[in-house]
Backbone as CSV, one residue per row, in Angstrom:
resi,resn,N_x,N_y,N_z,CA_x,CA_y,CA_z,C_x,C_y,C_z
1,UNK,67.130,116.248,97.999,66.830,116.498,99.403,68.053,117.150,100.041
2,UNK,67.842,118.572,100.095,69.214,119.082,101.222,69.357,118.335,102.711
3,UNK,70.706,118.340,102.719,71.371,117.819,103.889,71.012,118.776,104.673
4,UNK,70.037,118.736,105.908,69.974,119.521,107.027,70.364,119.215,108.338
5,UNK,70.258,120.079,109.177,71.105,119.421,110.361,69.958,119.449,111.613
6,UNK,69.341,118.625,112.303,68.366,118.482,113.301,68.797,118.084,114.253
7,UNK,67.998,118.326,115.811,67.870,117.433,116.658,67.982,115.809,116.730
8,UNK,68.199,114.794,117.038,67.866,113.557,116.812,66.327,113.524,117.667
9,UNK,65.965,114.305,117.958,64.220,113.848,118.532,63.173,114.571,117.278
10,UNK,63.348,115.180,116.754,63.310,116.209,115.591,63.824,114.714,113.963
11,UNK,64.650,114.436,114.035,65.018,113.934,113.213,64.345,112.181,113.075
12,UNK,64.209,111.418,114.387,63.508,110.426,114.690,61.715,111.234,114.321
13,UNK,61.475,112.210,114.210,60.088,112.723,114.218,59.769,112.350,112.586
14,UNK,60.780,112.854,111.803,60.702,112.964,110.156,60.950,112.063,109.714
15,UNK,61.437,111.189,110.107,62.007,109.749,109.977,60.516,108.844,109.873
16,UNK,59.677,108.740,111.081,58.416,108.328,111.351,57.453,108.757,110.392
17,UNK,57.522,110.185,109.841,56.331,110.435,109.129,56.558,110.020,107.935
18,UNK,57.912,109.855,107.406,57.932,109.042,106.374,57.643,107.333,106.274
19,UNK,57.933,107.018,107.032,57.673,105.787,107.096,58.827,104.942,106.943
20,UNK,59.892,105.664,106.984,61.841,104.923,106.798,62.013,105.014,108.411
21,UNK,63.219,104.835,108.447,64.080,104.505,109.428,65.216,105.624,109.139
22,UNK,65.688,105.513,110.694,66.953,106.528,110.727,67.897,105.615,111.154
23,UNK,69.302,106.030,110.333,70.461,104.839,109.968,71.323,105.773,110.629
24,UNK,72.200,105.277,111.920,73.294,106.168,111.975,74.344,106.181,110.939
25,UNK,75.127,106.753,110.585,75.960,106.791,109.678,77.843,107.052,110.071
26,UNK,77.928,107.984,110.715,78.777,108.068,111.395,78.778,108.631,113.073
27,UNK,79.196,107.495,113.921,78.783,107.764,115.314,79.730,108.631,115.806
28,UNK,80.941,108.541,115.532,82.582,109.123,116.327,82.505,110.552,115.669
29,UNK,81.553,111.125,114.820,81.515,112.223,114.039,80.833,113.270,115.599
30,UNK,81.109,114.872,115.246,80.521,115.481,116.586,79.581,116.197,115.889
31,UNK,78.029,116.356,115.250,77.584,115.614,116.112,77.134,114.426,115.121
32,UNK,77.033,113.196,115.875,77.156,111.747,114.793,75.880,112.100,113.972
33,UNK,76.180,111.244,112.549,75.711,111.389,111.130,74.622,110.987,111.352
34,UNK,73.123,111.093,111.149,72.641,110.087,110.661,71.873,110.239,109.232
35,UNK,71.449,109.175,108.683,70.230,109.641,107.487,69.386,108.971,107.330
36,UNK,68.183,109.680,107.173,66.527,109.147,107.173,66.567,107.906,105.666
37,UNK,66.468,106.751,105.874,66.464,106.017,104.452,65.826,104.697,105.110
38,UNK,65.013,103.942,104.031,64.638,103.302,104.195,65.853,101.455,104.742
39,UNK,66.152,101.301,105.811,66.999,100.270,105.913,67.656,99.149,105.354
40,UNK,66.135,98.206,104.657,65.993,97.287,104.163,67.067,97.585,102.692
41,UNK,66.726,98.827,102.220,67.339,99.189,100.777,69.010,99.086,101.475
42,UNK,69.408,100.063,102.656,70.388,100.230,102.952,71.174,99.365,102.723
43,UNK,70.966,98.328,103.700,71.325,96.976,103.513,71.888,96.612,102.079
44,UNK,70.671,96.198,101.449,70.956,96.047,99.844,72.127,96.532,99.277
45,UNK,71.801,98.116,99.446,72.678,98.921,98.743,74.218,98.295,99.239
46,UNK,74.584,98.529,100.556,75.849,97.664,100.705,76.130,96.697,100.538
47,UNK,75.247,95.565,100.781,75.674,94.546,100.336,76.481,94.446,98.759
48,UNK,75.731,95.028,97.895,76.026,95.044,96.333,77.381,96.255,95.942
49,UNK,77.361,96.825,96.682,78.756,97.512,97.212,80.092,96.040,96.730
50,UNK,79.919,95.854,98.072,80.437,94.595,98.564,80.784,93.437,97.080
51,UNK,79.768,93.413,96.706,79.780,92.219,95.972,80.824,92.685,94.614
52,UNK,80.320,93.857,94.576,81.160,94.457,93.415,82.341,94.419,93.365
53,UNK,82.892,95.081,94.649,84.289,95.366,94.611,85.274,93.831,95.077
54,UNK,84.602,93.149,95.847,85.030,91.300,94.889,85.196,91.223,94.060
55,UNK,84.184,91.532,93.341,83.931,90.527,91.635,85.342,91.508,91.171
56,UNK,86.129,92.717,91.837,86.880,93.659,90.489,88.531,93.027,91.459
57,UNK,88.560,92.673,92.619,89.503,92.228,93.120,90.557,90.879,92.143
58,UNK,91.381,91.314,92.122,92.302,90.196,91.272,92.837,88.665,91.578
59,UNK,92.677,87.825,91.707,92.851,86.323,91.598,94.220,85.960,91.496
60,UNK,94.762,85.350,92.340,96.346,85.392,92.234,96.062,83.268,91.834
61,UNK,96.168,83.132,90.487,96.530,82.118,89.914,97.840,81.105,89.987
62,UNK,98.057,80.170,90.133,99.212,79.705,90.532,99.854,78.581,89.599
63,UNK,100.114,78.445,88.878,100.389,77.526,87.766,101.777,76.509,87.927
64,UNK,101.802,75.462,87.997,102.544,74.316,88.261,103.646,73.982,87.652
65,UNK,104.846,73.833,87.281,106.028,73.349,85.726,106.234,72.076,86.835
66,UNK,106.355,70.786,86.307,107.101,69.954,87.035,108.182,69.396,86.032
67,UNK,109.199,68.797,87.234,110.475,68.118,86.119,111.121,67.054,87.284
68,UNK,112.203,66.606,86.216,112.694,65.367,86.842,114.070,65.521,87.216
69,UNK,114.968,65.449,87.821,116.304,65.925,87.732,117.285,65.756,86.354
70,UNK,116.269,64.758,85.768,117.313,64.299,84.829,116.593,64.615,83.207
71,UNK,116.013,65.850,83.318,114.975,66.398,82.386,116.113,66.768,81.050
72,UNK,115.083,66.486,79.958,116.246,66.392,78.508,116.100,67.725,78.210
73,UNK,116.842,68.478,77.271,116.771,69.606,76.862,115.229,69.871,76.163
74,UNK,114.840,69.173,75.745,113.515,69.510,74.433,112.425,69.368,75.514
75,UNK,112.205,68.569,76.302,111.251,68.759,77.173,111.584,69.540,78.292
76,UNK,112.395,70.301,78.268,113.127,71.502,79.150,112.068,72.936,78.416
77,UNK,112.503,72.783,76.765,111.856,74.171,76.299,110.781,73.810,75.949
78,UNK,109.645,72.888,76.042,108.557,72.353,76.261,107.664,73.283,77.153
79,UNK,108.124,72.611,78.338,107.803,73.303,79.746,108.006,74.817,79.743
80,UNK,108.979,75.156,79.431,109.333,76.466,79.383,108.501,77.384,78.096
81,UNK,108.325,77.259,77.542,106.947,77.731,76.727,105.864,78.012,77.709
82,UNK,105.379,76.410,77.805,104.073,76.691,78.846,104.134,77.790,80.319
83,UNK,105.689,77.579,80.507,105.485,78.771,81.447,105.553,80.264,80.722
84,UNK,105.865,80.596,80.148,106.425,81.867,79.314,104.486,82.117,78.986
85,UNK,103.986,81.239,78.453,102.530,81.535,78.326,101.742,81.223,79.813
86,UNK,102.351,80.932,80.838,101.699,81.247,81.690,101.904,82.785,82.749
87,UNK,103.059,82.983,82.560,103.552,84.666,82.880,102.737,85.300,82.046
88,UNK,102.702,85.289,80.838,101.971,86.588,79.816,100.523,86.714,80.926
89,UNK,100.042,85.345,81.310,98.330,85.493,80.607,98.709,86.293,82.614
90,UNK,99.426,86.601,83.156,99.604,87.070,84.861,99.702,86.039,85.790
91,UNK,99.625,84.475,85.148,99.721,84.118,86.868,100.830,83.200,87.356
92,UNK,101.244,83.233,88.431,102.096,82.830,89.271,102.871,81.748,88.490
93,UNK,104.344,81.009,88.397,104.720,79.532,87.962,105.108,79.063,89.423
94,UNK,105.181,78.658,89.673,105.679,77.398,90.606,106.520,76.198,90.120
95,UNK,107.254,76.276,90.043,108.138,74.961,89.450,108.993,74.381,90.161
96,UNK,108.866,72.904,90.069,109.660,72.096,91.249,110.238,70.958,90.027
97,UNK,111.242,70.746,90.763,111.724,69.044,90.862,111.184,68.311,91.740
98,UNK,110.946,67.144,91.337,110.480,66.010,91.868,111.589,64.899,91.757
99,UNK,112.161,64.694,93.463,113.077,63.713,93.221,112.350,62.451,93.221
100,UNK,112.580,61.205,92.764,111.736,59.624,92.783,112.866,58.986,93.637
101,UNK,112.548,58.414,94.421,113.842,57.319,95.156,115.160,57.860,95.284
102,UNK,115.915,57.168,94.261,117.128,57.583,95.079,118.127,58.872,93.682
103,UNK,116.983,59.541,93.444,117.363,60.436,92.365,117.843,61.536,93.333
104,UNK,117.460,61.625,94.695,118.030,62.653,95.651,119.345,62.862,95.838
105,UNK,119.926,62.122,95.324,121.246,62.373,95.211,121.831,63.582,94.101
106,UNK,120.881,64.010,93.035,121.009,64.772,92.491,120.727,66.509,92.348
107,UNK,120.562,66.580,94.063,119.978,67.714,94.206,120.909,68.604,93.637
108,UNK,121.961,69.486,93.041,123.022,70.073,92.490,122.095,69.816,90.975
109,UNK,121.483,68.939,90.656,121.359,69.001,88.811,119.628,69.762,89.196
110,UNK,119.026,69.282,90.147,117.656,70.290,89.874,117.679,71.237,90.157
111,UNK,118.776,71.789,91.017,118.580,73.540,91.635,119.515,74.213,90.215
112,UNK,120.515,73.238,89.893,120.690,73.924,88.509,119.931,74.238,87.648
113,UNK,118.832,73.308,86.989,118.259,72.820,86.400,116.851,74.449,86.273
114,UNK,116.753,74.282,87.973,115.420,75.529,87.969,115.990,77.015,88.014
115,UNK,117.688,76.807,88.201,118.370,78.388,88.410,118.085,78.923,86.632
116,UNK,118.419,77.452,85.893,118.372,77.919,84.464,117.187,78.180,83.843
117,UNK,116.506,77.533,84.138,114.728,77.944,84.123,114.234,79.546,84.243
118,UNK,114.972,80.112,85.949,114.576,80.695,86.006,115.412,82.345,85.350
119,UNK,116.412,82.007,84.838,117.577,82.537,84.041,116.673,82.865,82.257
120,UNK,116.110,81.570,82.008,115.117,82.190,80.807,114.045,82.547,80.906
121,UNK,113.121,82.712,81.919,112.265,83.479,82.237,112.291,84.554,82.732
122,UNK,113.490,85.452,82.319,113.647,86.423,83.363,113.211,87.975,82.392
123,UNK,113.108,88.181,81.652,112.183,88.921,80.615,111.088,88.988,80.958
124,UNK,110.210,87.909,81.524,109.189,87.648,81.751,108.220,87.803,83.706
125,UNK,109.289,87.507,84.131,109.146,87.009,85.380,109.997,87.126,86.807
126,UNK,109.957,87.384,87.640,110.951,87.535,88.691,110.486,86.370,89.339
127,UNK,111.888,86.050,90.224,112.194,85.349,91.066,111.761,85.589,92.365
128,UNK,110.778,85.056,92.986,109.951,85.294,94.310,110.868,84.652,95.378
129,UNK,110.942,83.114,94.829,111.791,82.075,95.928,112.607,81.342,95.225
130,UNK,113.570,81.306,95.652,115.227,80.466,94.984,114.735,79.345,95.458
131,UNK,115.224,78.487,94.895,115.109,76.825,94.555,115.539,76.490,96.202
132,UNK,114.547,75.934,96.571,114.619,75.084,98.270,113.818,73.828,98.279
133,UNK,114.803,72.927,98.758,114.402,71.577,99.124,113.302,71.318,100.175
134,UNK,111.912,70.762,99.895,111.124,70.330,100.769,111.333,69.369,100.845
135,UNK,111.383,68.658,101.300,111.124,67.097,101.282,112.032,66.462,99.867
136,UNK,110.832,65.717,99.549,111.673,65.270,97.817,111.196,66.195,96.758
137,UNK,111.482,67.623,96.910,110.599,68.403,96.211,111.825,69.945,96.272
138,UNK,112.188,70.263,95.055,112.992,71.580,94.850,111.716,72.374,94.166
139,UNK,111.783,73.029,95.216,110.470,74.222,94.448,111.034,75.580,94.542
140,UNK,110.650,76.300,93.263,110.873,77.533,93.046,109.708,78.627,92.482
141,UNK,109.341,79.807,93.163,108.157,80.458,92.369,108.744,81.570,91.808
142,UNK,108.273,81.641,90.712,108.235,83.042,90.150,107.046,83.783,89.259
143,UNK,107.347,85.413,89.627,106.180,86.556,89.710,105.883,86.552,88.024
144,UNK,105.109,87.161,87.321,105.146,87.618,86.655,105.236,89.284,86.591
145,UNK,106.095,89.383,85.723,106.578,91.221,86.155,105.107,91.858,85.567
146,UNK,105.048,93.235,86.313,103.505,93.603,85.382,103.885,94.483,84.308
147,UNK,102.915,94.930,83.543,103.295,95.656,82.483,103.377,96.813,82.500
């Protein structure tokens, strides 16, 4: 069907004998768009637009490491695996210390603790946020670099 250019009283005329509807399309256009199509489909058609380009939008995953201030070396490269396989697969680490009672006194061994963390993940991963105290909580995130 060539794109022609009508009246809109002319164009509401052809619109009717088909039995569709006329959809404006672009109003701010001089002179504004419209096209003879059946609505109901219109609709459809965008909607599934829509749905598509969701379903292709990317998921920002966020994956957890926790530790203790007073974390041993072997369950240091434990954790650190699981993060190293959580960078590959793209998504986010988050890793904190968790102080318990009066382990807060050790804040100097967990910001060490996640500087070195984040010192061997660095092949892998950038540093989003340096190690900051919430509460009883040293949390640090890091990106996975892309490929």
């Amino acid at each position: 069907m060539p794109a022609d250019v009508y009246p809109i009283s002319k164009a509401l005329e052809l619109a009717e004998e088909r039995g569709l509807d006329l959809v404006e399309i672009a109003a701010k256009a001089d002179p504004p768009v419209c096209k003879i199509v059946d609505y109901k489909k219109f609709l459809y058609d965008q909607k599934k637009k829509q749905k598509e380009l969701k379903s292709k939008q990317q998921k920002v995953v966020v994956k957890e490491v926790r530790f203790g201030p007073n974390t041993d070396d072997h369950d240091f490269e434990f954790k650190l695996n699981h993060a190293k396989k959580f960078l590959e697969e793209g998504s986010k680490v988050k890793a904190f210390v968790f102080f318990k009672g009066r382990t807060i006194v050790f804040k100097e061994r967990g910001e060490l603790l996640l500087l070195r963390f984040a010192k061997e993940l660095a092949d892998l991963g950038s540093v989003e946020q340096l190690p900051k105290l919430e509460g009883k909580r040293m949390i640090m995130m890091i990106n996975p670099k892309k490929k």
